[in-house]
C-alpha angles and dihedrals in degrees: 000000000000111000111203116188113188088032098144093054114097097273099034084053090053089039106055083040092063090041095055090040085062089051099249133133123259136173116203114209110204138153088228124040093181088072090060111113110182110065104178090140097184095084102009121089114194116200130170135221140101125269092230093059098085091203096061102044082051088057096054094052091077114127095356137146108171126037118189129199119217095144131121136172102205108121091007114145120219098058095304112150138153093270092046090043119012089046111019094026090054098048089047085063089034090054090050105047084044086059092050109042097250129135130242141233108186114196100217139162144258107263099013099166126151089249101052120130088223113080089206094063089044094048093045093052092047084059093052079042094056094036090055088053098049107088092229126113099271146186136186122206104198114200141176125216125316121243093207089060100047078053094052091050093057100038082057097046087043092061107097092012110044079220120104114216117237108203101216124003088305093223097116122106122238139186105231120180133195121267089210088050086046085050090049094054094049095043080060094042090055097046106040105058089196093089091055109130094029145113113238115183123174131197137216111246087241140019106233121194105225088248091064080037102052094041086047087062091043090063103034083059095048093242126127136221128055150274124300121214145222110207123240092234084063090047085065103044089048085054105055097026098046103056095092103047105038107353088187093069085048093056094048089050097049081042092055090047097062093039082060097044119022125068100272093166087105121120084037096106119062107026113207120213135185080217121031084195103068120060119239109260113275129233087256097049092057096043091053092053094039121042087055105049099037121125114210084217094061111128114235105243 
């Protein structure tokens, strides 16, 4: 049995998909069983229940011998955040497979480091950091941003407007990747127990600035203008004065901010693939499965 938490987000959707297309088992742990998406009941198993809540993580560790983390508490309600999530949510599921026996896959991100400005990317080390620590057969799966999820983004900001909205200048190149390539890594991390105790990071094929992006969106929907833009002045003040009232708001802000401003071009050179022998998904590929099928109700995670 694979237990996947976080598995209705972007990449947890791609992810049980390609596990039950292999014919395993797999039981999904999610707060909210409505968003699942795949029902194939026969060899998936839905429970609900929140990674911070140490019982029931406890309860859905019965019988199984692989626990993946696809989870992130970047933009969670309730009270979700990275350091309720990302840290203390993951350890909770770390602390559970250790005790038995079961091996972990832990989702984490390009440049996690304890002295990032970005709480995600602390949170997330302090989880490889607790997972090291564990005792229990482990592997970390290290990815930048998903390109799905930047589309998504515009598709949903387009929607009155026609007009998708660029956080920043928008100038700034980043490395995006393919959820459906991150999916395919972990699929063969969780199925090939040789990489246990390693480090895998993947790459996107390009680094995009959100301007091409956008406008790449914008073509590839048929709809005509550009880009419309959030300054980066705003972007401060959301960071700092939001923080009381919907701190999630504020960390999306401080995240656009370095993605408009840092070197975010790491994780383009080398790009690792479960399979050398077939290409990361191209710009184009995504588009054309994305722009059509996207709900502006989508959640972004």
């Amino acid at each position: 049995m694979i237990l996947v938490a976080g598995g209705t987000g972007t990449l947890g959707t791609l992810l049980v998909r390609r596990l039950l297309d292999r014919g395993l088992s797999v039981r999904l742990l999610t707060r909210d069983a409505e968003r699942v998406a795949d029902h194939r009941r026969d060899t998936l198993e839905v429970v609900e229940g929140d990674v911070r809540d140490r019982a029931a993580v406890a309860r859905a560790m019965k019988g199984v011998e692989t626990v993946v983390s696809a989870v992130h508490g970047l933009v969670g309600t309730g009270g979700a955040s990275p350091a309720s999530v990302d840290r203390d949510g993951n350890a909770n599921l770390i602390d559970a497979a250790a005790g038995g026996s079961a091996s972990v896959v832990l989702v984490s991100v390009v440049g996690a480091s304890p002295d990032s400005p970005l709480e995600l990317s602390r949170m997330k080390y302090a989880a490889e950091e607790h997972l090291r620590r564990s005792g229990t057969a482990w592997t970390i799966v290290r990815a930048p941003a998903y390109l799905e999820t930047c589309i998504r983004l515009f598709e949903q900001t387009a929607a009155r407007s026609g007009r998708p909205l660029v956080f920043g200048r928008g100038d700034n190149p980043i490395n995006f990747v393919s959820a459906d390539d991150v999916a395919a890594l972990v699929e063969h991390a969780v199925i090939d127990p040789s990489g246990r105790g390693g480090m895998l990071e993947i790459g996107g094929s390009e680094c995009l600035t959100l301007n091409q992006l956008a406008e790449a969106v914008q073509t590839a929907a048929g709809r005509a203008g550009g880009p419309r833009h959030v300054p980066r002045p705003m972007l401060r003040v959301m960071a700092v004065g939001m923080k009381p009232f919907k701190p999630e708001m504020a960390r999306l802000a401080q995240m656009a901010l370095m993605m408009d401003t840092a070197d975010m071009t790491a994780g383009a050179n080398p790009i690792q693939a479960a399979d050398p022998q077939r290409p990361p998904r191209s710009l184009s590929e995504v588009l054309a499965s994305q722009v059509t099928t996207l709900s502006t109700t989508q959640p972004l995670s």
